[in-house]
Each structure stands twice: as structure tokens, then as C-alpha cells.
N, C-alpha and C positions, 0 to 999 in steps of 0.2 A: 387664483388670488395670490398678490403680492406678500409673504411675511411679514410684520413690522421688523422694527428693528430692536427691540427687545429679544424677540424668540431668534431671528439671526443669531444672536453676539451671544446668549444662552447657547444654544447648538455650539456655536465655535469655540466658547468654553471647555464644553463639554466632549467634543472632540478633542480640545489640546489635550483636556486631562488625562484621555482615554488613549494617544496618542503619545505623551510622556509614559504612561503606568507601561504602553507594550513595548515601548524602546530601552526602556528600562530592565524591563524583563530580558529583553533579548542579548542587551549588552552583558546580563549576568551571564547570559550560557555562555558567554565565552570566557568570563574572567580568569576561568580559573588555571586556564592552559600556560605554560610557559613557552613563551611568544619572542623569537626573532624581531627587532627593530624595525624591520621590511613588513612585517604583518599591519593589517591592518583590519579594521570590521566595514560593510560597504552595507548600505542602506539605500533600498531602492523602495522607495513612498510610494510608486506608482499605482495604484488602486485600480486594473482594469474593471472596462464598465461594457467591453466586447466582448458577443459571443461568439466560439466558432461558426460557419455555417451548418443550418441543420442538414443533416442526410437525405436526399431522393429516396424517398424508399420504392421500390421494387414491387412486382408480383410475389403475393404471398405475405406481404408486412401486416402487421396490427401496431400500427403508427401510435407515436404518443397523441393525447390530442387537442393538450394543453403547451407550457412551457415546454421546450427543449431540457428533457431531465429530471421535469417533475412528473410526479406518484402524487395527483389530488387527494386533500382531506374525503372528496365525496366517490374518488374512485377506491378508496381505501376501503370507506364507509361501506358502499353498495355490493362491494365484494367484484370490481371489474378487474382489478388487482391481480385477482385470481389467475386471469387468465394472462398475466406478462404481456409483455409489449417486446415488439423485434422489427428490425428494418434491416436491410438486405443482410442478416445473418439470421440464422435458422436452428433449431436443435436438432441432432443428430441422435445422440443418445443419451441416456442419463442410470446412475444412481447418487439416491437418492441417501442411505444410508440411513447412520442415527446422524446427519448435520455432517458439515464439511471443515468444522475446525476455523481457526483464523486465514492462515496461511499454508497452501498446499504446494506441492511441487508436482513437475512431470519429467519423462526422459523419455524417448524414442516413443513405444504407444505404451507406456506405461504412465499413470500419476498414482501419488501416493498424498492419502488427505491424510493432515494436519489435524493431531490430536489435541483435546480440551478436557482439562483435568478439570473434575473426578471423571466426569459424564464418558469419556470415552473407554472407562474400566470397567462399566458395566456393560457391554457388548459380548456376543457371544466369542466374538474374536480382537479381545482388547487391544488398545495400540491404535499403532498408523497404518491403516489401511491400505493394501495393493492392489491397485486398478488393472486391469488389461483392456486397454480400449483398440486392439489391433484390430479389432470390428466396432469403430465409433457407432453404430446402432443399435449393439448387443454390448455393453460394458459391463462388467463384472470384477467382485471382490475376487480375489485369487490368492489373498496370506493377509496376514498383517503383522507390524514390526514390533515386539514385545520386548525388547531393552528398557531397563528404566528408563533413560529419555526421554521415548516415544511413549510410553506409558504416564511419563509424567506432565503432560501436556509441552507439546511442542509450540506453541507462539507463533512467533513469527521466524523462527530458527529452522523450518524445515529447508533446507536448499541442496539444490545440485551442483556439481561442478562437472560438466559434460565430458570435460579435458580428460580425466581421469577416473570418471565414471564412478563417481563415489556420492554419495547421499549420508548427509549428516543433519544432527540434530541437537540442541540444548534440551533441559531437562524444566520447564517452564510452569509451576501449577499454576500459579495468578499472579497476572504482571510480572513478575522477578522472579527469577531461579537461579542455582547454581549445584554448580560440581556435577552435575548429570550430562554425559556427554556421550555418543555414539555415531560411528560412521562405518558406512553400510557399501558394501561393492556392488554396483547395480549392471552390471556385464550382462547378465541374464534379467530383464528390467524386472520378468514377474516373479523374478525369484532372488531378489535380494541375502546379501550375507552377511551377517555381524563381523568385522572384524579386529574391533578393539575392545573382544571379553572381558578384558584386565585393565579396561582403560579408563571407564568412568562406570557410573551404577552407585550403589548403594555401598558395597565391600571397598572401590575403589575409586573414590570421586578424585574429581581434578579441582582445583582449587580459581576458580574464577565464578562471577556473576553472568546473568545474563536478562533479556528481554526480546533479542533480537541477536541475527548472527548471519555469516555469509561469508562465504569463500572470496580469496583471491584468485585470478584466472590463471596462474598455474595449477593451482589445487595444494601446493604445499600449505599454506596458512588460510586455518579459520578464524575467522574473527568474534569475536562473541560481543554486543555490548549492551547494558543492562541500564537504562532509563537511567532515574538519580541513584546515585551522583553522580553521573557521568563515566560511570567507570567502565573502561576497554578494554579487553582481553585479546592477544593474539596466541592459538593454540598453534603447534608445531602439528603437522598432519604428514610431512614427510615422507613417515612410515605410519599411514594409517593403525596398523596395530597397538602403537605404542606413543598415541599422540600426547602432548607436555603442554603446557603454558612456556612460552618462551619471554611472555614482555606483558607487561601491565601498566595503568596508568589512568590518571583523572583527567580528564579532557575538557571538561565543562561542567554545568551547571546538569543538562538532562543531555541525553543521546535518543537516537531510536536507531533508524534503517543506515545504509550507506551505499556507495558505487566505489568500488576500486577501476584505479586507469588499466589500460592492456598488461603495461609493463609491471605492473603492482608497486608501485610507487609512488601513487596517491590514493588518497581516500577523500570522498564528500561524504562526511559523516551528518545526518540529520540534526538537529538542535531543534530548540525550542518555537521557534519561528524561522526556519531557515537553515544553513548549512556552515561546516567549520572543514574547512579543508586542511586535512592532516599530511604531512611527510612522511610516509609508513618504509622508505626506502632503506633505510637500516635492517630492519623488520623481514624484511622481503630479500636483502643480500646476505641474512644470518650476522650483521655484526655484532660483537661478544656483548657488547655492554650499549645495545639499541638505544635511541634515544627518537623521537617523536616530536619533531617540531610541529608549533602550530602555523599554518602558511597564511590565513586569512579565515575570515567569515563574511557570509555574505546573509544579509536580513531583511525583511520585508513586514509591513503590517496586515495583508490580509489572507494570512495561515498559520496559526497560532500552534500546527501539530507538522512538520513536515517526516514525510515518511520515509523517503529513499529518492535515491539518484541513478541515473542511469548514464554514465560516461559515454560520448556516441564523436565519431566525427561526420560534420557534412563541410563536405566540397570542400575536405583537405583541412579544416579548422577543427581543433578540437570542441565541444559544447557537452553540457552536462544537461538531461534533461528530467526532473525535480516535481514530485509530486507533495500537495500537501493533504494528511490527513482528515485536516480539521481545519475550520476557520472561511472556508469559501474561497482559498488562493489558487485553485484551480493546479493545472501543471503548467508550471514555468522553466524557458529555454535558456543556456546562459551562454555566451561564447567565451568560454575559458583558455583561448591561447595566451593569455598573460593575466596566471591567475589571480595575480594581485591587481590587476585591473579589469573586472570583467563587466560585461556588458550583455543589457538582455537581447534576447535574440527573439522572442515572439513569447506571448500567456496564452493558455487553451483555457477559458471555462465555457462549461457550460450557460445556457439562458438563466438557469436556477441556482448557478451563484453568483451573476452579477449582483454588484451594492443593490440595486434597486428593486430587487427579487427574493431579498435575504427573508422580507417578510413574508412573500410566500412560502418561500422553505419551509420557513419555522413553523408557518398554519400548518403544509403537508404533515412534517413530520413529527407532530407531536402525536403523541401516543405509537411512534415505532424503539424509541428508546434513544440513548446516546449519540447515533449519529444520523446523519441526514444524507447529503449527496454529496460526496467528495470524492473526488479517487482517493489510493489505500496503496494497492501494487500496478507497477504499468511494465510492460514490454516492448519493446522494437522488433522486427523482421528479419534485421541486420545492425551490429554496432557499425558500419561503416557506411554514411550515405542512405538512412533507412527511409522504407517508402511507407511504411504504415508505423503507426504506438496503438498499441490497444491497454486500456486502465479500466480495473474495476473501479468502481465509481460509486459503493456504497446502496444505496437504495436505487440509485437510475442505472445501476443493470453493470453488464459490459460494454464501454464504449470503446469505437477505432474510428480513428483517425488518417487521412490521407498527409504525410508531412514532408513528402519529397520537395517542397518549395515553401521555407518556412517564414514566407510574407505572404503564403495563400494556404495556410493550413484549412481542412474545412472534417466535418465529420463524414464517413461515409456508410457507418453501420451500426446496431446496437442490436441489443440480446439483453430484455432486464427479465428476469426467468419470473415464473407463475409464484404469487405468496403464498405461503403454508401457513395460511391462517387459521387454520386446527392445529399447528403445531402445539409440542408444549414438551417440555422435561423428561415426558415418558417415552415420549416418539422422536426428539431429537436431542438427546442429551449432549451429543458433540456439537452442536453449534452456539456458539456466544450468542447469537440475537435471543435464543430464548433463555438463555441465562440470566441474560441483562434486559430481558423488558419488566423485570420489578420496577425501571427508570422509564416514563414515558416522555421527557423531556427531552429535548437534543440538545444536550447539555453542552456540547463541544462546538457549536455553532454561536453561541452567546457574544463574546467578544465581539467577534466581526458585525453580528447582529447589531450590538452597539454602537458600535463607528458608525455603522449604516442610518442608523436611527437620531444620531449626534450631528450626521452630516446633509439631513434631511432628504437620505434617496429612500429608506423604507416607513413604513406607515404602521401604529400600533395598530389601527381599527385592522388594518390590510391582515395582522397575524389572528385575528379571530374566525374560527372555525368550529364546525362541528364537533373537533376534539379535541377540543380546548380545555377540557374536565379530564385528560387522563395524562396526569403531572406523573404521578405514582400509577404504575403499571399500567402494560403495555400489551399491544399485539402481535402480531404475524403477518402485517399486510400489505410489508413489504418484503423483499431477501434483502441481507444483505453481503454483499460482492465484495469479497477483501482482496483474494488471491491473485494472484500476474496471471493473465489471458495470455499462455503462448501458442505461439504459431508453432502448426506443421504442415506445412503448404497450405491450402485455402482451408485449413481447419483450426478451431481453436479448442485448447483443452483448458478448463479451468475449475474453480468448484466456488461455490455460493455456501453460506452459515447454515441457511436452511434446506435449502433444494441439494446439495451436495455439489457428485461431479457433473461436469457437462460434457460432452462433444456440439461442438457448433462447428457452422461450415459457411463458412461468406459467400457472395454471391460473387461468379465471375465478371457480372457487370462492371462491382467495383473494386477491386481487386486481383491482380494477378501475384504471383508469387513472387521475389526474384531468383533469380539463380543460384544464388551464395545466399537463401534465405538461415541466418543463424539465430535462431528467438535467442533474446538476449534482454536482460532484466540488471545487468551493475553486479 
């Protein structure tokens, strides 16, 4: 049936308005920066409506057997949930823990889960936990990291810098933290070492915010930066012992994740819907009185949360590849050889956030809490020419991706682990999902939900579901996936909110390793 043209020119209304309020939005994250005359904001409208190709699955899969991506309201209900869905990747091993934290790290066969304050002080061995997965099918706790920091929930600040084999962390209770600061020598991965006693804690804080943090690829500078107002910390790490703030600064409206380039003299720092590329070259060559130009921004209307960037070259071009939180923007490619003119280089979403699927989402994931299916953190195989990205992806698992030809990207694997739908406070006190199902709304999908609903691709009746009564409080029946999937040859190590760590192991059908495989996460 044809619309009239009353409900058209209503919708398009109602689009503009919804379409002015986020351009507005977006332009705020950046006003606040002092900007070169060359800068400029770039605004890419494009609203993909394609999905990757789904994956072949293999002997051995328990295929999804709905949308690509979606966790049904009645597989939630029925408890089929339970048992996770996988297509040619496999689990290998697991702990399980009290919950996996937001953001975890790993190093050689070591990972270390990401702590969540208060919940992870009540463990028999508080802190950030040390994995030894040198037997991915016997993994086991082996210490854990008890510095304030790590005690004081870690976020999304736990990170490695391979280069220099250090492991650091901000000091994070809820949303925002500061002056807790610690960085760890991982030479020996299962036996980690404090060593900047004197350098942040309780006795000795360091004077900067945080919410998010990450190394630059030499390892001298951590960066720390902390949601509103935008504020960015560069710590000196030089001499880990005795790290400093060396440079501060207001950058925008909101910040989250970022990617530094090889040579550490840029930055795609996250914003609000998109990304704000900084000149960090000052920063990085120690000039006395640094200064931080803004070089551009680039904006988009359907991901209202972006999380991080992963600087990568293929076939000699530089490109930045950009994941959003929140909003259904899927991971988007850019080719940044001339970053004030860049241009998109391909979008990945899944079938369960195209526009016209939003309404499904939002049936599934009401009554899982806050978020629905989006990627969070992704990885590459290699910064140079990579042949796979693998992204947690929220409630549809771990996904990877074949991207050696980025006009025929297709998926080739997934790993969405079994729900811990007995979970609860007492059994996993470190994982956010159960902290935040008091929320049973997917509260961070809404926006894009609207443009959808404005531009006539989703359908009210389409969001009604069986659980559609649990606004306020929530369950377990889904995980969810925050953490970067990294490669170590055909395995990946990661950890889920609920289910914890994983080892999984891809199948050699689709996947081989390359030779110069470096996981690489920005």
C-alpha cells in the first residue's frame, strides 16, 4: 500500500527535525577545539542499508537462524540463547570468573580481565586478573593486579603496548576517573610487575581525568581521555617509573576511544557521532610548550556513540578503520591520504543494523539492558594490508571479517558465547551486563531507532515482542562482547561481561594466518 501524502511529508518532517537535532549535536563535539583555518568538519549522510555477506558455516556450527546478528526475543525467552551460536570459530577454553570487566587485554598467551568497580573487590583475588592460556583448553587465573588502578575499576583503559611490553591502566569507578594511574612490565606475561609505586595510587595520584586510555606505538606516551568535557591527557611513560602528565587540553564537547598513526603523530580521537582528528606531533617529539592542533572532523548520522579507530594501510594508502558503539553505524572505512579530504572506503554492518531491521533489534533486545548489537572494540591481523578485522559486537558474539578486498568484504566467522542467564551480582559481580540490567531498554539504540521509524524503513507493530514488559529490569540472555578479539595465529583470545575469558580457534577453511600476522587494535 501506497502512503498518502500527509504521512510522507509528516515522516520527512520528522526526519529533518531528527536530522538537524544530530547535526547539531555533532557539530557541538567539535566547537570547542582550537582549529587551524585548513580544518574543516565532513559530513557523510550516507545511511547504509547493505549487509556484509553472511558466513558459510562449516562442520561443527550452530548457525544463527534468524537475521544475521540477531539473538530473537523467543530464542532469549525459550532459553536457546543458552547455548550460543558459532560458525567456523570454535571455543577452545574458557574462564569464566566473577564476569570479564568492560575492556580486557592480552599479550603472548597471557590476557589480563578488566576490572569493574566495586564488584571486582570482592573476589578472593581482587584486581585485574592474570590469565595463562599457553594451554588455550586449560586457561587459568595465575595472580592478579592489586594497584589502585586496577582495583579501581579499569574501563576501558586497560591496554598493552607490545613494543615495550608494558601494561597500563587508569583508575575508573563509574564512567569517569582520575589520578589513578599504573603501568606494569609484562616480560614475564603471567607474572606481571608494578613499576610506578610512587607514581599514581591513593598516596600519589597524578593529576588528569580519564574514561578511556591507550598508548602511542612507541610506548613513550599514554594517553588518557575522559568522556565530558572532552578533556585529554597525555602522561609521559618514558621512564615508566616515574610517569608525569606532560600536556592537557579540551578537545570537544565528549571524547571516548582513539587510534594513533605508526609515527605517533596523529590521533582519531572518538566524538560524539564520529571522529576529530588531532595533531599530537608536538606531544610525541617532546616540544617544551606542546600545542595540539585540531586537523578535522569527520560525522555521520547513524552512530551516535563511536568507540575507537584503528589506523591501518591497504595497498600503500593510508585508511582509518572506526567502529561505532552505539546507534547502528556499524564499522566504517575511510581513506585518509589527505586527511582533510577523506573519503569512505566501504561500511560493515550487520543484517540487525540495517535501517530497516532497527525494529527488530529493539523487539530482541529489550529486556537485555543498554545495549543491543553493535561492535565496542575490533582488531586487524596486521596494520599493514590486513586480511581479517574481528569486532566484538555486543550481544551478536564475536564477529570476523575477510577484508583483504575492501569492495568484497564478507563475514567469514562468529563465536556469540552461551548466556549466563542465572547470572546475577553474587556470581558475577565484575561484569557490567549484570550491573546494568536494572535498565531493560536499549536505551543507546533509540536515536537511530528514530530516523528509522521517521524515514519509514522500521515498523512500530514490528518492535512488539514478548518482552516488551521489561522496561525496568533485565536479564542474562544474552553476553555481552566489549573487548578487541586478538589474533594469535588461527586463535583468538578475548573475554565477554558474562562468560569471561575465551580461547577460540577459527577454522582453517577460512582463514590462514599471514606471516607478519601483528593483532593490532589503534
Amino acid at each position: 500500500m501506497t502512503p498518502d501524502r500527509f504521512t510522507v511529508s509528516t515522516a520527512r518532517r520528522r526526519l529533518h527535525a531528527i536530522t538537524c537535532l544530530a547535526a547539531g549535536a555533532l557539530l557541538a563535539s567539535t566547537m570547542l577545539v582550537s582549529a587551524p583555518a585548513s580544518a574543516a568538519n565532513h559530513w557523510f549522510p550516507d545511511i547504509s542499508d547493505t549487509s556484509v555477506p553472511k558466513a558459510e558455516c562449516g562442520p561443527g556450527s550452530k548457525p544463527e537462524p534468524g537475521l544475521q546478528g540477531d539473538v530473537s526475543a523467543e530464542d532469549r525467552q525459550s532459553g536457546r540463547s543458552k547455548q550460543g551460536y558459532n560458525c567456523n570459530l570454535t571455543k577452545l577454553g574458557n574462564v569464566t570468573g566473577a564476569g570479564g570487566g568492560i575492556v580486557s587485554a592480552s599479550f603472548e598467551h597471557c590476557s589480563y580481565t578488566g576490572s569493574l568497580f566495586p564488584g571486582n573487590n570482592f573476589l578472593p583475588q581482587p584486581g585485574v586478573q592474570v590469565i595463562d592460556a599457553s594451554n588455550p583448553r586449560k586457561p587459568k587465573v595465575v595472580g592478579s593486579l592489586t594497584d589502585a588502578a586496577m582495583r579501581g575499576g579499569t574501563w576501558e583503559t586497560l591496554k598493552v603496548n607490545k613494543k615495550r611490553k608494558l601494561l597500563a591502566a587508569t583508575g575508573v569507578p563509574l564512567v569517569w576517573g582520575a589520578g589513578f594511574f599504573a603501568v606494569y612490565d609484562i616480560s614475564d606475561c603471567t607474572r606481571p610487575k608494578l613499576l610506578n609505586a610512587r607514581g599514581g595510587g591513593i598516596a600519589y595520584p597524578i593529576p588528569f581525568t580519564s574514561h578511556e586510555g591507550g598508548w602511542s606505538p612507541d610506548g613513550r606516551t599514554y594517553w588518557a581521555s575522559g568522556i565530558a568535557p572532552g578533556h585529554l591527557s597525555a602522561i609521559d611513560v618514558a621512564d615508566p617509573r616515574n610517569p608525569r602528565v606532560i600536556w592537557q587540553g579540551l578537545h570537544s564537547f565528549l571524547g571516548h576511544g582513539f587510534g594513533i598513526t605508526p609515527d605517533g603523530n596523529r590521533m582519531y580521537l572518538s566524538n560524539m557521532a564520529g571522529v576529530t582528528v588531532l595533531d599530537i606531533s608536538a606531544v610525541q617529539r617532546r616540544a617544551p610548550y606542546p600545542q595540539v592542533p585540531h586537523v578535522a572532523a569527520y560525522l555521520w548520522p547513524d552512530g551516535q556513540l563511536n568507540q575507537h579507530s584503528i589506523p591501518i594501510t591497504y595497498r600503500g594508502t593510508p585508511h582509518i578503520i572506526t567502529a561505532d558503539e552505539g546507534g547502528s553505524g556499524g564499522v566504517k572505512i575511510f581513506d585518509v591520504a589527505r586527511v582533510n579530504k577523506p573519503r569512505y572506503a566501504a561500511q560493515l554492518k550487520l543484517e540487525i543494523n540495517l535501517p530497516e531491521h532497527l525494529d527488530t533489534q529493539f523487539r530482541s533486545s529489550m529486556g537485555g539492558s543498554l545495549f543491543g548489537s553493535n561492535p565496542h572494540y575490533c582488531a586487524v591481523d596486521r596494520p599493514n594490508d590486513p586480511t581479517a578485522l574481528a569486532c566484538a559486537w555486543e550481544s551478536s558474539g564475536i564477529r570476523v571479517f575477510d577484508i583483504r578486498d575492501f569492495s568484497a568484504i564478507k563475514e567469514i566467522a562468529y563465536y556469540n558465547p552461551p548466556a549466563q542467564k542465572g547470572a546475577t551480582a553474587m556470581t558475577r559481580p565484575n561484569s557490567p551486563h549484570v550491573l546494568g540490567s536494572i535498565i531493560g531498554a536499549p536505551g543507546i539504540e533509540i536515536l537511530s531507532l528514530g530516523m528509522s521509524l521517521a524515514n519509514g524503513k522500521a515498523k512500530l507493530n514490528e518492535m512488539i515482542g514478548p518482552r516488551m514488559g521489561m522496561v525496568v529490569g533485565g536479564d542474562m540472555a544474552t553476553d555481552w562482547c566489549f573487548s578487541p578479539p586478538e589474533f594469535h595465529g588461527n586463535k583468538i583470545l578475548t573475554t565477554c561481561a558474562d562468560g569471561g575469558f575465551y580461547a577460540l580457534e577459527l577454522s582453517n577453511r577460512v582463514y590462514t594466518p599471514p606471516p607478519d600476522q601483528y593483532s593490532f587494535l589503534g
